[in-house]
SEMIRO-445794 format. One record per residue: chain; y, z, x of N, C-alpha, C, O, CB in turn. Coordinates in nm, 2 decimals, always signed. Last residue first. Glycine has a CB too. Layout:
BEGIN
   ch   n.north     n.up   n.east   ca.north    ca.up   ca.east   c.north     c.up   c.east   o.north     o.up   o.east   cb.north    cb.up   cb.east
    A         Y        Z        X          Y        Z         X         Y        Z        X         Y        Z        X          Y        Z         X
...
END
This chain:
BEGIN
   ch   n.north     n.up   n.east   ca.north    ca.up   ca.east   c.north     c.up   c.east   o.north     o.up   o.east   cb.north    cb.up   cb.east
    A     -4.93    +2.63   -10.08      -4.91    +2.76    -10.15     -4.91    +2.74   -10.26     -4.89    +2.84   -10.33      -4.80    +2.82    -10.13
    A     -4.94    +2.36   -10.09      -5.05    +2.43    -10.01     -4.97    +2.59   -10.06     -5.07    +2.67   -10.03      -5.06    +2.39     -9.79
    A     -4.72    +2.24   -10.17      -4.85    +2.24    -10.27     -4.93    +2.30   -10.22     -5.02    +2.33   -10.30      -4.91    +2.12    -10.29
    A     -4.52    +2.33   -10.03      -4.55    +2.41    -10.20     -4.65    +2.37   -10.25     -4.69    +2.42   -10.35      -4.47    +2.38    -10.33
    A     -4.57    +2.19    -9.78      -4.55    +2.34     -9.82     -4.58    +2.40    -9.92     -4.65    +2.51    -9.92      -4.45    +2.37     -9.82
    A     -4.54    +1.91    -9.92      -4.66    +2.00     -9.84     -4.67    +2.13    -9.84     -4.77    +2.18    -9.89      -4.65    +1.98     -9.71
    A     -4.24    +1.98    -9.99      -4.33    +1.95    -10.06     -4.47    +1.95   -10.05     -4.54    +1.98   -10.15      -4.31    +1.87    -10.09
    A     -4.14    +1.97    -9.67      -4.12    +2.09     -9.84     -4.21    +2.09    -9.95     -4.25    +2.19   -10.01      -3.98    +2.07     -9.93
    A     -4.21    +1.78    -9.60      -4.29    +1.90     -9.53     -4.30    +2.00    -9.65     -4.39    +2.07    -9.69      -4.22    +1.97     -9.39
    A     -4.05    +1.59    -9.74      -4.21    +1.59     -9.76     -4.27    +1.71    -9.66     -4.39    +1.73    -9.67      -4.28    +1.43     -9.71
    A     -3.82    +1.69    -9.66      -3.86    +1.69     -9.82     -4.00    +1.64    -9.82     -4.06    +1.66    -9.93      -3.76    +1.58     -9.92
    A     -3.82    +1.61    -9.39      -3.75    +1.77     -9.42     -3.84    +1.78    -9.58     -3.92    +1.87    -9.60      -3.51    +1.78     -9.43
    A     -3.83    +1.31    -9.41      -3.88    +1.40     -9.31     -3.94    +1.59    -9.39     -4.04    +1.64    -9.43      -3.74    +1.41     -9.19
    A     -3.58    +1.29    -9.52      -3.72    +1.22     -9.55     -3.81    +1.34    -9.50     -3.85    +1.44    -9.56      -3.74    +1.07     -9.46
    A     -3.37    +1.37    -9.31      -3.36    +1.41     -9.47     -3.50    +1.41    -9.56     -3.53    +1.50    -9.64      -3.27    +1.29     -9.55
    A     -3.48    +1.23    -9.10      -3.46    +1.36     -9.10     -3.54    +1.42    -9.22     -3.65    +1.46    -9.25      -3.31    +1.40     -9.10
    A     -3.40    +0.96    -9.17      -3.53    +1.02     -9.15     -3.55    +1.18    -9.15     -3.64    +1.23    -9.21      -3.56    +0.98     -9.02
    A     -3.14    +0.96    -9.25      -3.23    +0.98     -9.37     -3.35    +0.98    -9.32     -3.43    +1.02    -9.40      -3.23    +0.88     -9.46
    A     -3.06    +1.08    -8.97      -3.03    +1.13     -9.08     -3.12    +1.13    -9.18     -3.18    +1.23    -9.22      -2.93    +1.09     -9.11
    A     -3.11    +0.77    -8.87      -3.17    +0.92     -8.81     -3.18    +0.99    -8.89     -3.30    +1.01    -8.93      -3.10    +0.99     -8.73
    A     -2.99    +0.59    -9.02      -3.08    +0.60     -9.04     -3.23    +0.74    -8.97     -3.34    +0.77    -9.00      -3.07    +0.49     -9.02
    A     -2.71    +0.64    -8.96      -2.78    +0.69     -9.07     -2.90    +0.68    -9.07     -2.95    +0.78    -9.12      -2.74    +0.65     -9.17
    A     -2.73    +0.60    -8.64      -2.67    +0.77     -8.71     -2.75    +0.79    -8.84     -2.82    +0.89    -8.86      -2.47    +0.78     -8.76
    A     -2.75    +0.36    -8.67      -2.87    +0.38     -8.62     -2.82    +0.55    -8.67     -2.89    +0.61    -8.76      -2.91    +0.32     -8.45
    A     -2.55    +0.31    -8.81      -2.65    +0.24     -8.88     -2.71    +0.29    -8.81     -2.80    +0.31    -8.88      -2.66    +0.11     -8.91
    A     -2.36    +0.34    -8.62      -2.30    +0.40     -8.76     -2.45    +0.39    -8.83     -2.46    +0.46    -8.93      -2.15    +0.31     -8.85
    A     -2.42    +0.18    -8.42      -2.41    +0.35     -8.37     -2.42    +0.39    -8.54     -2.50    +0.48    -8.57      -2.22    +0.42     -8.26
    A     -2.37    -0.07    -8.53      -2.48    -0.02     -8.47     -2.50    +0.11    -8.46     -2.60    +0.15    -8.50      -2.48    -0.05     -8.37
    A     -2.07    -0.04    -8.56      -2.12    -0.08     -8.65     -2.30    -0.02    -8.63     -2.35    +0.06    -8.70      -2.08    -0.23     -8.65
    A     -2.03    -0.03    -8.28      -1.97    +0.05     -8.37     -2.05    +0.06    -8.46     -2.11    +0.16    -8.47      -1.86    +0.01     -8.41
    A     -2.08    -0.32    -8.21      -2.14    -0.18     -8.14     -2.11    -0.08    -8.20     -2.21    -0.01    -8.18      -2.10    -0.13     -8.00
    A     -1.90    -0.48    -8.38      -2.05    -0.48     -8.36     -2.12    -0.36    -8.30     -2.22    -0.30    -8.36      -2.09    -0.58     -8.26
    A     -1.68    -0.38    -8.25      -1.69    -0.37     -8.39     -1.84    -0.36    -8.38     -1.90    -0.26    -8.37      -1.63    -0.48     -8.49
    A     -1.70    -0.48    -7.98      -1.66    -0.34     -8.00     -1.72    -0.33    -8.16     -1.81    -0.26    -8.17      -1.49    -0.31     -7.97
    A     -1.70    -0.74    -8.08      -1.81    -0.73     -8.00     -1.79    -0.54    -8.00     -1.89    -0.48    -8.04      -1.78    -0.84     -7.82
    A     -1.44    -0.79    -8.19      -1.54    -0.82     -8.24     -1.69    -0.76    -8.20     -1.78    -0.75    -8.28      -1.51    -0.92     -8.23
    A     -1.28    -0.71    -7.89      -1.24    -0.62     -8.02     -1.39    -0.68    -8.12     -1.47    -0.59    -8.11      -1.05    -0.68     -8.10
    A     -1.37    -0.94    -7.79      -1.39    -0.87     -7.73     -1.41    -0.73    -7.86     -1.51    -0.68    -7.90      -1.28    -0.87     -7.61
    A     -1.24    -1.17    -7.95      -1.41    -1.15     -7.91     -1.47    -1.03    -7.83     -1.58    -1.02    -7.80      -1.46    -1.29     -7.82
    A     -0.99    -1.15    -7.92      -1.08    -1.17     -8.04     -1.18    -1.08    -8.00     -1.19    -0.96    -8.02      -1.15    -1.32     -8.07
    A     -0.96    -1.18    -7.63      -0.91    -1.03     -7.71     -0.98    -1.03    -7.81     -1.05    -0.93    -7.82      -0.76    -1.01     -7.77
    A     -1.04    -1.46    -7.61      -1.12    -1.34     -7.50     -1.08    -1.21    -7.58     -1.16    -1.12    -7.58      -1.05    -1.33     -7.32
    A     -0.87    -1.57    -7.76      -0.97    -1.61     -7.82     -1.10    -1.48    -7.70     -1.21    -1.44    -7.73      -0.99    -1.81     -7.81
    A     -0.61    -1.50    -7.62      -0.60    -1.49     -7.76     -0.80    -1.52    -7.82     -0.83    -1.48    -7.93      -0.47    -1.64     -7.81
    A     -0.65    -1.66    -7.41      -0.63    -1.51     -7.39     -0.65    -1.50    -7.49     -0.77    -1.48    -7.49      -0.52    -1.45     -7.35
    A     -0.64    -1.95    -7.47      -0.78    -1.86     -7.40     -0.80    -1.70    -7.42     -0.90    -1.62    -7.43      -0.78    -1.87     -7.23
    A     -0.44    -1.97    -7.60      -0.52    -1.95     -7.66     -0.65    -1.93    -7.66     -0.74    -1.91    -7.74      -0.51    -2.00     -7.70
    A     -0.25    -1.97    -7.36      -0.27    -1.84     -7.42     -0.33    -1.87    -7.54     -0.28    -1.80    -7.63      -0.14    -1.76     -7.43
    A     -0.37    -2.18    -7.20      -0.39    -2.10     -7.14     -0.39    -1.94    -7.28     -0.47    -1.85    -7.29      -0.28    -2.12     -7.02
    A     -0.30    -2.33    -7.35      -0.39    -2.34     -7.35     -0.46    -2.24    -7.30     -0.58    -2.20    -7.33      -0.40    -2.44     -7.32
    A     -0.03    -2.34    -7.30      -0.08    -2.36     -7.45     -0.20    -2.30    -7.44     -0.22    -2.20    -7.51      -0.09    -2.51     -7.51
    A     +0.01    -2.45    -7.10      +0.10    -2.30     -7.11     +0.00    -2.29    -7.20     -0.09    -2.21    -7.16      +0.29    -2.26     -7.16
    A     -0.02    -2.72    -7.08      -0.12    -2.60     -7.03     -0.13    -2.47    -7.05     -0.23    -2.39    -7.04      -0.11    -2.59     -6.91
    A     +0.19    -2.77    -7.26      +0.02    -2.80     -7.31     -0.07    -2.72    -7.21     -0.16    -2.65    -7.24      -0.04    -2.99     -7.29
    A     +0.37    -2.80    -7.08      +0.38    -2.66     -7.21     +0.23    -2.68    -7.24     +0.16    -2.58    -7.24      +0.52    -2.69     -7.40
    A     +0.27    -2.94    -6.87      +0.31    -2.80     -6.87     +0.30    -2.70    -6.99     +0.26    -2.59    -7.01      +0.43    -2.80     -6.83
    A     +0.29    -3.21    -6.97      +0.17    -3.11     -6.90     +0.19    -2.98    -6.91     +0.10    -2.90    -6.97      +0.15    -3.13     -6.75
    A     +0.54    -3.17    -7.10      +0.43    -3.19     -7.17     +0.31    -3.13    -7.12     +0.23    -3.05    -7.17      +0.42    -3.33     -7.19
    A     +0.70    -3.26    -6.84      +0.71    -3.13     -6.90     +0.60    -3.12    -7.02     +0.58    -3.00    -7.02      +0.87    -3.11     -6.96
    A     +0.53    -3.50    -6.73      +0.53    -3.34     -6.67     +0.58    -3.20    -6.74     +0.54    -3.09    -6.71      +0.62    -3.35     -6.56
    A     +0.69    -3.62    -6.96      +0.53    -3.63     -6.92     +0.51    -3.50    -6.83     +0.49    -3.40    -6.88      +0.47    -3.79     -6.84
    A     +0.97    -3.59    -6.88      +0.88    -3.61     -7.03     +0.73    -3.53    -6.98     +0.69    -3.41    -6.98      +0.85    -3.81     -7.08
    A     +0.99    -3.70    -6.64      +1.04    -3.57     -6.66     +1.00    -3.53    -6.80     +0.99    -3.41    -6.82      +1.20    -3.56     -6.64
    A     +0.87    -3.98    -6.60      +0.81    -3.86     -6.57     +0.85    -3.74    -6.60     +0.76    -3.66    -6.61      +0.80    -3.84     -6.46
    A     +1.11    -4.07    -6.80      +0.96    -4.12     -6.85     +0.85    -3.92    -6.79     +0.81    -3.83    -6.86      +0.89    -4.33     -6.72
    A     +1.32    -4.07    -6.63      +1.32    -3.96     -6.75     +1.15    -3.97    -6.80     +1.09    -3.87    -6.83      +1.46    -4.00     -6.91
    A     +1.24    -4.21    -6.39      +1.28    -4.04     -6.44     +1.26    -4.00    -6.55     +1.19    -3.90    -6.58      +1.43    -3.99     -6.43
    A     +1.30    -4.49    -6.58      +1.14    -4.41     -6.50     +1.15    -4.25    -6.47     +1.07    -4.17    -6.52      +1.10    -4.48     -6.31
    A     +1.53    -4.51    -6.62      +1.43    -4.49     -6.73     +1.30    -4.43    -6.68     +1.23    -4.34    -6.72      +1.40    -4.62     -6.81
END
């Protein structure tokens, strides 16, 4: 009975480590891909807001323009 007790319990350690191990991996891919999104997200938001400066920008010179002429 003592065999089988350890052959239990050691195989338990094992799959539980196996376990654990690939919900480390699984939680480092998350967060990685997440962290890409974020930066993405950034680039897309700082692009527009260049743009509507621009845009801004461009329509009050135009309008400076026509009132001084």
């Amino acid at each position: 009975m003592k065999k089988t007790f350890d052959y239990i319990s050691s195989e338990t350690k094992e799959s539980s480590s196996n376990k654990n191990t690939e919900i480390d991996k699984i939680k480092t891919t998350n967060v990685n891909i997440l962290l890409n999104r974020v930066r993405l997200d950034q680039k897309r938001t700082l692009k527009k807001k260049i743009v509507f400066s621009i845009i801004l920008a461009g329509l009050v010179s135009l309008l400076a323009v026509y009132f001084i002429i």
